[in-house]
Backbone bond lengths (Angstrom), bond angles and torsions (degrees), N, CA, C in turn:
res aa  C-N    CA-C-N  psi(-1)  N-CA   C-N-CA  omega(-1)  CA-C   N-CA-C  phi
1 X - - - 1.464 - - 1.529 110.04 -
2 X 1.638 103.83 148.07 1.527 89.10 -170.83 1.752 117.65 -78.72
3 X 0.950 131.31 -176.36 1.736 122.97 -175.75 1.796 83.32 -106.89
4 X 1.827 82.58 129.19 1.895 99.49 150.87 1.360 116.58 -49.38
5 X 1.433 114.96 -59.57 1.050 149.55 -171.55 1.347 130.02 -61.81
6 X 1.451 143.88 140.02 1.466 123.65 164.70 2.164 87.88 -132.21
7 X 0.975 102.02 -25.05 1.692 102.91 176.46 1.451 117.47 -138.05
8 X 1.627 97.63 128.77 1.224 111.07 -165.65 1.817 96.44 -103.98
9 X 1.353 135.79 144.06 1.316 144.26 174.00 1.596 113.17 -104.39
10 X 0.889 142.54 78.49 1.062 139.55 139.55 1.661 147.92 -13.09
11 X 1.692 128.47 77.86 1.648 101.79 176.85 1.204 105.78 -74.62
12 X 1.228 102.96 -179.78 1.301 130.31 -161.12 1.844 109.26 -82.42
13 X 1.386 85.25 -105.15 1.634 110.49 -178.24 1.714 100.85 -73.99
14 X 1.612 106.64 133.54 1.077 118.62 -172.56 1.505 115.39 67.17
15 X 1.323 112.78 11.82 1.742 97.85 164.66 1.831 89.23 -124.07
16 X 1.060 98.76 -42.46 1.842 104.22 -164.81 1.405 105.45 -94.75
17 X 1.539 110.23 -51.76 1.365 119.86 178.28 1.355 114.45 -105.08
18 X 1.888 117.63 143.85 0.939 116.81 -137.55 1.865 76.94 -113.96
19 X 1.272 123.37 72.57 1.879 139.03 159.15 1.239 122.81 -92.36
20 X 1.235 120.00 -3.45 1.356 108.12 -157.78 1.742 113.14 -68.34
21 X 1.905 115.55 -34.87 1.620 93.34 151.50 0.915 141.12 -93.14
22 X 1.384 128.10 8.89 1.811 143.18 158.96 1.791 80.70 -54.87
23 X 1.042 132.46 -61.93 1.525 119.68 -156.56 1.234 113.29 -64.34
24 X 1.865 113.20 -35.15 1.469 107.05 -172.93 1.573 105.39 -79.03
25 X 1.616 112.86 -25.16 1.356 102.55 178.98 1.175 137.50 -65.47
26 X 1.768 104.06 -21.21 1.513 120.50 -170.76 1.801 102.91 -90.47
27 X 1.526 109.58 -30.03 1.607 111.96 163.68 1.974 120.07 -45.79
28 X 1.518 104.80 -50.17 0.951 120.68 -177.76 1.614 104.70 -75.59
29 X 1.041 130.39 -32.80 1.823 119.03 -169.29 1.674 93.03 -86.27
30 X 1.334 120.07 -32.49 1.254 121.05 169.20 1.944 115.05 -50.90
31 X 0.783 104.81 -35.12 1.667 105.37 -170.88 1.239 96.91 -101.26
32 X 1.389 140.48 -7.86 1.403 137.33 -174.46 1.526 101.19 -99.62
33 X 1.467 127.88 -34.15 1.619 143.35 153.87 1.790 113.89 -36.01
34 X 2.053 108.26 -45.81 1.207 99.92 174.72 1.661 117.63 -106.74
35 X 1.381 98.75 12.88 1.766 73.29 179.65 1.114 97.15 115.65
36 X 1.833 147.02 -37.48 1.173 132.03 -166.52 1.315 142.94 -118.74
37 X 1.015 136.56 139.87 1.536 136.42 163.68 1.555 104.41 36.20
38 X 0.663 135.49 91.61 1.472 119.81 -177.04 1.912 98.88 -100.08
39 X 1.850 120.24 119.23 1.166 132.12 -156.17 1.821 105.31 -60.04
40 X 1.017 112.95 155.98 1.515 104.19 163.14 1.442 116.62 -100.22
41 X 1.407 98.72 154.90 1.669 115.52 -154.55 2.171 107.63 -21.03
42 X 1.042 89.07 -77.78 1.128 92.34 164.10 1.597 143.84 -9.21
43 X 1.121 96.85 -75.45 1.508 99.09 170.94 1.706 111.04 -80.56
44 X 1.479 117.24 -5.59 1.379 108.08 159.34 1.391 111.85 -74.52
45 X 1.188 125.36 -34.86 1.255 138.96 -149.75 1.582 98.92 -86.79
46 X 1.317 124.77 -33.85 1.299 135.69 140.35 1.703 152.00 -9.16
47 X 1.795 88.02 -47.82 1.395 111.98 171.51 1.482 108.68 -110.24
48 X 1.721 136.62 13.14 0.862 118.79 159.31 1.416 121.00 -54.84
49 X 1.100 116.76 144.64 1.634 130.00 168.75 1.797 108.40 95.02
50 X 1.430 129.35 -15.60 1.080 117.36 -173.49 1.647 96.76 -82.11
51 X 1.364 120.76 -169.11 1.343 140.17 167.38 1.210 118.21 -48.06
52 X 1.641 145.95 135.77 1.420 126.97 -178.77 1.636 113.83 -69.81
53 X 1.015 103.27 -13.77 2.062 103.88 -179.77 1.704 91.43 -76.79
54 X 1.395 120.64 -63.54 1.834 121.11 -143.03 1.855 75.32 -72.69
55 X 1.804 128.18 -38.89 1.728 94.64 -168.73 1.446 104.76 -94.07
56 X 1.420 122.03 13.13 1.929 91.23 162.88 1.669 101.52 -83.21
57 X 1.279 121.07 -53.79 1.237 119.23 179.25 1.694 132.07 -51.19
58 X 1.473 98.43 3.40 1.684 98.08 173.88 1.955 88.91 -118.31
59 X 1.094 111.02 -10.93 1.577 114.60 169.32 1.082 120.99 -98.37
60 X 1.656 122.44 -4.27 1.592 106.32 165.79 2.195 83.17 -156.74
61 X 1.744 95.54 89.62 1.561 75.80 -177.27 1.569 125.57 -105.11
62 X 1.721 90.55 38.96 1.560 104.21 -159.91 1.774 86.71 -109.13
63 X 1.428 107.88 -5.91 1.747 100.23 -173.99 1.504 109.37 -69.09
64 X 1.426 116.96 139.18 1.581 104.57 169.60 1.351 125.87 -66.68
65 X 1.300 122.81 145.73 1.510 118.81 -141.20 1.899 102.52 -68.47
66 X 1.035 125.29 -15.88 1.657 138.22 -175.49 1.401 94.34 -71.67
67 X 1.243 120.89 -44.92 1.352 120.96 -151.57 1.896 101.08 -82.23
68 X 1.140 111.18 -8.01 1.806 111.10 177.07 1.405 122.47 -62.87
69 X 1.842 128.85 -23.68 1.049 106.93 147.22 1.434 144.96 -67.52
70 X 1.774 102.35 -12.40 1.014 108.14 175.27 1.414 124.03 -57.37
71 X 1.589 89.30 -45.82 1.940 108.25 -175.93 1.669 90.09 -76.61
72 X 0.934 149.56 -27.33 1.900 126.42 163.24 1.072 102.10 -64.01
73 X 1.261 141.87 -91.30 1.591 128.12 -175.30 1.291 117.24 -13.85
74 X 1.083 133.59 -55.07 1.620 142.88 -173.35 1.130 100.15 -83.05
75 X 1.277 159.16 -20.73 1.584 158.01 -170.88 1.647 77.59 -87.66
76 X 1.324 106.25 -91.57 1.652 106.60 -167.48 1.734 111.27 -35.72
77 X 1.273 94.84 -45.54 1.950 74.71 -168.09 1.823 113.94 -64.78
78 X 1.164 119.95 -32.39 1.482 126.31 169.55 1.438 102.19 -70.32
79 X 1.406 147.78 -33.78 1.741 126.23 -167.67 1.664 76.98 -86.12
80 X 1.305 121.38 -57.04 1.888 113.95 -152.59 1.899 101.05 -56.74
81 X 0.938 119.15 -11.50 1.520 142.16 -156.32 2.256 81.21 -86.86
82 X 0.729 122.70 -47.00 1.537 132.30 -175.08 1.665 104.90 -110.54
83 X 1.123 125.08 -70.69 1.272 105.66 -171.80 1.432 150.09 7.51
84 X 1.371 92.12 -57.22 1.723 107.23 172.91 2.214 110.81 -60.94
85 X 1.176 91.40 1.17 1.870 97.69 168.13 1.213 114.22 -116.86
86 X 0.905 130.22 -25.20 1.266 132.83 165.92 1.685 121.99 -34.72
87 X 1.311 126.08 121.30 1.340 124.65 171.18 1.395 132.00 -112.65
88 X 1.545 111.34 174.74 1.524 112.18 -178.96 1.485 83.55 -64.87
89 X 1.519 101.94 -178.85 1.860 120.09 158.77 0.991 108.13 -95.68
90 X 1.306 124.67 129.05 1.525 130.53 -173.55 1.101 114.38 -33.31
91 X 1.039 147.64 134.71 1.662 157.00 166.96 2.022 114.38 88.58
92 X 1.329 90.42 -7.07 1.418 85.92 -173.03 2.245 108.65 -79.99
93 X 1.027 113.25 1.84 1.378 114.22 175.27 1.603 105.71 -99.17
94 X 1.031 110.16 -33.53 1.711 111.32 163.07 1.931 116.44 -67.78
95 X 1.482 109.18 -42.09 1.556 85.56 154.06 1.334 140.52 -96.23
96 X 1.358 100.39 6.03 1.757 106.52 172.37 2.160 95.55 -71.71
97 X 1.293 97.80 -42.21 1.280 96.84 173.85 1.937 141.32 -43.55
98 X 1.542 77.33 -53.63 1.134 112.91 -177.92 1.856 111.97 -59.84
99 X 1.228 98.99 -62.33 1.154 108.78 -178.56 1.651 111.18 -75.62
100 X 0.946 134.26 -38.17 1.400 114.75 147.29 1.272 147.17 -44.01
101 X 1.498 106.53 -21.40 1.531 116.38 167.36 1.389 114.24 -91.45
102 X 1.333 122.11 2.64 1.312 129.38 169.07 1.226 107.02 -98.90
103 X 1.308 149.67 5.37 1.438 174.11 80.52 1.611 95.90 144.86
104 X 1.263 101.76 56.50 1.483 121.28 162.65 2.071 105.43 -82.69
105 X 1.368 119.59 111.26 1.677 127.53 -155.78 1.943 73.93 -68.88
106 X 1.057 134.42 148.12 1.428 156.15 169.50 2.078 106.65 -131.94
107 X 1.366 96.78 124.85 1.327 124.25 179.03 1.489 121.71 -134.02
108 X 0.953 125.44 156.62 2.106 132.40 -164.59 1.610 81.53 -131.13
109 X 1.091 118.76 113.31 1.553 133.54 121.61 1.479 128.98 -69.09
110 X 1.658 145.35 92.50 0.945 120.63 -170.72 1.915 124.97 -156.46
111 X 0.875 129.01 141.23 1.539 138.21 -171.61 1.384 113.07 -45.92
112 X 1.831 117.40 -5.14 1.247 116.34 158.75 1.867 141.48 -73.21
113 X 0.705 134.98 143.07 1.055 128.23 -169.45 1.708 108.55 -67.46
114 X 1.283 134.98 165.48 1.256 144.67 164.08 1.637 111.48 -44.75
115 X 1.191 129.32 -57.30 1.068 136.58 168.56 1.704 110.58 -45.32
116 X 1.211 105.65 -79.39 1.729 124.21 -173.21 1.689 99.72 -40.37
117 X 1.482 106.33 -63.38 1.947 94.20 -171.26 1.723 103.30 -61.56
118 X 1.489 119.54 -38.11 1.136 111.79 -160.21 1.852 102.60 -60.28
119 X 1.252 124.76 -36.41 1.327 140.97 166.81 1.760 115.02 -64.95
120 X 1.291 100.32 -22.94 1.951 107.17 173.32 2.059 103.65 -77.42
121 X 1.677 86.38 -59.16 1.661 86.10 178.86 1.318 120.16 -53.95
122 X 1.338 131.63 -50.05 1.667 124.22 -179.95 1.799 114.59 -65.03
123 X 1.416 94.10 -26.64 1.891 81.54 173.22 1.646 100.99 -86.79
124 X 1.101 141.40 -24.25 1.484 133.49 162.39 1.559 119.08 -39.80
125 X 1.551 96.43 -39.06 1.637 85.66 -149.23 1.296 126.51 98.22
126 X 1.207 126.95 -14.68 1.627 132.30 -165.16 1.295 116.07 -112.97
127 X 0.947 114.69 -20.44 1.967 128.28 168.35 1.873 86.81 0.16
128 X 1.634 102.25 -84.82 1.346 122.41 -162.15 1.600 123.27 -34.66
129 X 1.526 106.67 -23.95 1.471 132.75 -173.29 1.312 118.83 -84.19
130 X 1.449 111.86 1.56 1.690 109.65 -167.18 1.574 105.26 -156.97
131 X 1.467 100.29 102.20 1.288 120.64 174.48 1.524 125.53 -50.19
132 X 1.341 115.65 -25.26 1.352 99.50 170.91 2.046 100.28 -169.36
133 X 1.417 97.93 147.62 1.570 88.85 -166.12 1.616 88.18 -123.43
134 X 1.893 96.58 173.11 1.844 85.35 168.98 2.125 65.85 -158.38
135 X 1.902 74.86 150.49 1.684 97.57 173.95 1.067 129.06 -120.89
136 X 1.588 161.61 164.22 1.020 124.03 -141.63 1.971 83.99 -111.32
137 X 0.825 124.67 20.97 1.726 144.16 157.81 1.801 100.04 -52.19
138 X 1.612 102.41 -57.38 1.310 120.35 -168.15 1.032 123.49 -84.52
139 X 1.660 123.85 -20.02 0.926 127.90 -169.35 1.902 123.98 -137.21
140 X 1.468 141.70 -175.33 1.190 108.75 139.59 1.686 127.12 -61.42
141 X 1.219 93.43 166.52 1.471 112.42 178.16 1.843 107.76 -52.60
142 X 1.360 119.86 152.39 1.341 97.49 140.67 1.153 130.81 -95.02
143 X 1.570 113.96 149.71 1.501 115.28 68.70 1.698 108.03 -104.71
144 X 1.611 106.14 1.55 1.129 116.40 -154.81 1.771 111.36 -73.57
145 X 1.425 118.36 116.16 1.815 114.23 -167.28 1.349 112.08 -57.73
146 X 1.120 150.36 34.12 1.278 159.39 -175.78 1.844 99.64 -66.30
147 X 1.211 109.01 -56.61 1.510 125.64 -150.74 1.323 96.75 -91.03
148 X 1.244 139.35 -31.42 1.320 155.14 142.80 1.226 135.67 -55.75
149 X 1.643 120.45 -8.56 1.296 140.45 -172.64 1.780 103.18 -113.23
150 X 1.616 89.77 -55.74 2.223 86.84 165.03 1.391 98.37 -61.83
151 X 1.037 161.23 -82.88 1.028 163.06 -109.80 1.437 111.42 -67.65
152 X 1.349 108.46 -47.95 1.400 127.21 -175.66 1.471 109.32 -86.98
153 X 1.532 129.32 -18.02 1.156 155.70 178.82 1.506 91.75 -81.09
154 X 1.100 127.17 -75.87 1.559 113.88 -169.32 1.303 128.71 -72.52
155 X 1.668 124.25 -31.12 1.421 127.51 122.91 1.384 138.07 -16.44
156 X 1.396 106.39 -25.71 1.618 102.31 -154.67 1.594 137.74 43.28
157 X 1.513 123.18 31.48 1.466 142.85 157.04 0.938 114.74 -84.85
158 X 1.332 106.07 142.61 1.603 129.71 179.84 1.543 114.18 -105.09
159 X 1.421 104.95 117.99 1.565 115.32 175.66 1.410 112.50 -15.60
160 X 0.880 121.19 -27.98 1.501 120.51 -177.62 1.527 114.35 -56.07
161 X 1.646 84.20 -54.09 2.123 109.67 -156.23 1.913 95.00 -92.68
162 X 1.545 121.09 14.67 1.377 133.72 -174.30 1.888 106.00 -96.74
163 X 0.973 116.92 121.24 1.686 118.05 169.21 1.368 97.44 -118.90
164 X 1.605 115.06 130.63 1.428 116.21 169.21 1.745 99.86 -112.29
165 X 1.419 106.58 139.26 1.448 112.08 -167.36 1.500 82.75 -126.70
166 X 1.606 110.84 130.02 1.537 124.00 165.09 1.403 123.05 -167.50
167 X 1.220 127.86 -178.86 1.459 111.70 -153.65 1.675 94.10 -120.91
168 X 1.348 112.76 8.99 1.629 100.98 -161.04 2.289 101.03 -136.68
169 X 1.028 111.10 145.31 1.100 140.41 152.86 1.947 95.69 -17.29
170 X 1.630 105.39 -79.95 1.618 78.61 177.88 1.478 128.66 -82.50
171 X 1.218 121.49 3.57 1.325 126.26 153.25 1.256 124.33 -53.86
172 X 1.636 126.97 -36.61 1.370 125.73 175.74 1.578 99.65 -95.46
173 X 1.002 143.66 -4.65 1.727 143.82 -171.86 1.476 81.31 -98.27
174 X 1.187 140.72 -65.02 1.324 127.67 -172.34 1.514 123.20 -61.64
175 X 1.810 121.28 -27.22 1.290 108.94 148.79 1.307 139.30 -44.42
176 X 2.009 96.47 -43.39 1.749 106.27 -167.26 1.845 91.92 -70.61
177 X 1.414 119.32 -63.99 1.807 99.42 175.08 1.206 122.70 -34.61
178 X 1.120 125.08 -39.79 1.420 110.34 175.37 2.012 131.49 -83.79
179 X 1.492 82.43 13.82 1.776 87.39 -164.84 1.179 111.62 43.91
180 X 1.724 112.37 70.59 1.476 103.79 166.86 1.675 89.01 -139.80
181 X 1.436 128.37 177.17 1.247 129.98 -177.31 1.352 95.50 -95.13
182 X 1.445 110.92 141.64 1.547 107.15 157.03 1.547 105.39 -119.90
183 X 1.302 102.81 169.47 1.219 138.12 -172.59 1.885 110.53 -116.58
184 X 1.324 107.77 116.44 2.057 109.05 -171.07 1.825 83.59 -101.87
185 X 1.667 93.97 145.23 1.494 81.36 172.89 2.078 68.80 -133.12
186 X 1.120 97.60 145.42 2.002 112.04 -179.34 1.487 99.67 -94.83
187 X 1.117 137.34 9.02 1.733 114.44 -174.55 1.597 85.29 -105.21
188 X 1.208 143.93 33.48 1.122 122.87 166.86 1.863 117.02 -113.68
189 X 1.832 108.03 -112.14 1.307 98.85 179.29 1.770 117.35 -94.85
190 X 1.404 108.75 -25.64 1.729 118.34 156.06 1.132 115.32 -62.19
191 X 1.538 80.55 141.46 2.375 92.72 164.18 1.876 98.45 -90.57
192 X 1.282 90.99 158.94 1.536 114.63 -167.08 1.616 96.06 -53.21
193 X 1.389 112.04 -70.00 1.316 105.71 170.20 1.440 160.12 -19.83
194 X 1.668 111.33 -36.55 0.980 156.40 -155.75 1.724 87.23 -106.64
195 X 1.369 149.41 -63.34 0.960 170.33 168.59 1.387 103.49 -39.85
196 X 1.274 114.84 -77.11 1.403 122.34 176.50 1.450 123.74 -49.35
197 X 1.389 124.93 -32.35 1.267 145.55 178.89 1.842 102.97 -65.47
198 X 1.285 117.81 -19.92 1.807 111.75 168.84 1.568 109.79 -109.30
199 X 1.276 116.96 22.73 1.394 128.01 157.85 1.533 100.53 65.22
200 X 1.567 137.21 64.91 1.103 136.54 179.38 1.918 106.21 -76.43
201 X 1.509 99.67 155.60 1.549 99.08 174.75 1.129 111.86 -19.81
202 X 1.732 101.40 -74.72 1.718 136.64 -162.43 1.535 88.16 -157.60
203 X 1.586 74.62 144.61 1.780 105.43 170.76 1.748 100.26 -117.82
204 X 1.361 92.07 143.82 1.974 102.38 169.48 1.295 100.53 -142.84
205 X 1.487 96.15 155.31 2.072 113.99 -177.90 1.395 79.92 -93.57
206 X 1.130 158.61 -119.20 1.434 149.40 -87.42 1.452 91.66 -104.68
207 X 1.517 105.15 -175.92 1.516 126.70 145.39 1.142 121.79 -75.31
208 X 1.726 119.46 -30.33 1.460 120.26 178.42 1.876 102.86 -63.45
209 X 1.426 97.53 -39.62 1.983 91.41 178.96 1.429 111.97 -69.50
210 X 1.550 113.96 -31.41 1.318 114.29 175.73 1.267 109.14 -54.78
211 X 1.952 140.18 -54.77 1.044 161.54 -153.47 1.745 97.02 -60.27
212 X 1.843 99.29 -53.39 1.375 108.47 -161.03 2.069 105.88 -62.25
213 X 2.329 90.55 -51.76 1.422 79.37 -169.87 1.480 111.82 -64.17
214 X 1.493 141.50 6.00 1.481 121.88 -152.89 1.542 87.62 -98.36
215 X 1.729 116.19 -33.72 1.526 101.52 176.63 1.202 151.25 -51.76
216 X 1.990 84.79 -42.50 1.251 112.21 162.66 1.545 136.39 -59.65
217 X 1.428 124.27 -28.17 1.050 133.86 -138.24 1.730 115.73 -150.72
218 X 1.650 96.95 -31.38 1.644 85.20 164.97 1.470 135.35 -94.70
């Protein structure tokens, strides 16, 4: 069958890697370090995937604005504090695999910094599997298509032949700006609902549905 597809986009955390409460926990010990409000799950769970500046400040927006490097220092030192346990989601290194040997071009769009993915990819294993990444270090934040627009720019793909696969609200808002299709997968930091409500291609609960629809369909 022929491929929809010639480039697949990848997020990061909470689609591939299974962080999404290492992140809310390290949000919360972060605001408990300065004194404040510390968000409930939820609305931490919320700002996964954007930039670490735009999600401490929509996760603690009562901090005075000086005080936000403080809350990065302390976010990072509590997630880097765990990190090194952190895992893929079961099956998702067999289709990063997979689909690369079917010479489907694979790329990471993601809310990590340059440093952090470059330190995510070598403990994966997958570095080798993904032709080109962008962080939100490099780029705007999402939902904004910036990171999705180089991507396809240095590739040479056309929004068309582009699938963005991610687990969050601005992961699929940053597909629709960019006229590219996305793909919601719900086992990550979004509820299914929330996902479904920006009209994604297809939504899947596992990686095994992810595995099934990418055969089927890209």
């Amino acid at each position: 069958m022929a491929k929809r597809f010639d480039l697949i986009v990848f997020d990061w955390d909470g689609t591939l890697l299974d962080s999404a409460g290492a992140i809310v926990e390290a949000i919360q010990a972060a605001c408990r370090d300065l004194d404040v409000s510390e968000p409930p799950e939820a609305r931490a769970r919320h700002v996964i995937g954007l930039g670490l500046h735009d999600a401490l400040r929509y996760a603690a927006p009562d901090l005075p604005e000086g005080r936000y490097p403080q809350m990065v220092e302390r976010y990072r030192h509590h997630y880097l504090a765990g990190d090194h346990a952190l895992k893929l989601f079961a099956g998702a290194a067999e289709l990063v695999n997979e689909l690369a040997q079917q010479d489907f071009l694979l790329a990471v769009a993601t809310g990590k910094s340059r440093q952090g993915l470059d330190r995510a990819l070598r403990a994966s294993a997958l570095a080798h599997r993904f032709v080109a990444t962008r962080c939100a270090d490099e780029c705007h934040s999402k939902p904004h298509p910036q990171m999705l627009e180089e991507l396809m720019d240095e590739l040479a793909v056309s929004p068309e032949r582009t699938l963005m696969v991610g687990d969050t609200t601005h992961d699929m808002q940053m597909a629709k700006n960019a006229g590219v299709a996305g793909l919601a997968v719900a086992y990550g930091a979004h509820p299914a609902e929330t996902l479904d409500a920006l009209a994604p291609l297809a939504r899947v609960d596992s990686v095994a549905e992810l595995t099934t629809w990418l055969r089927a369909n890209a």
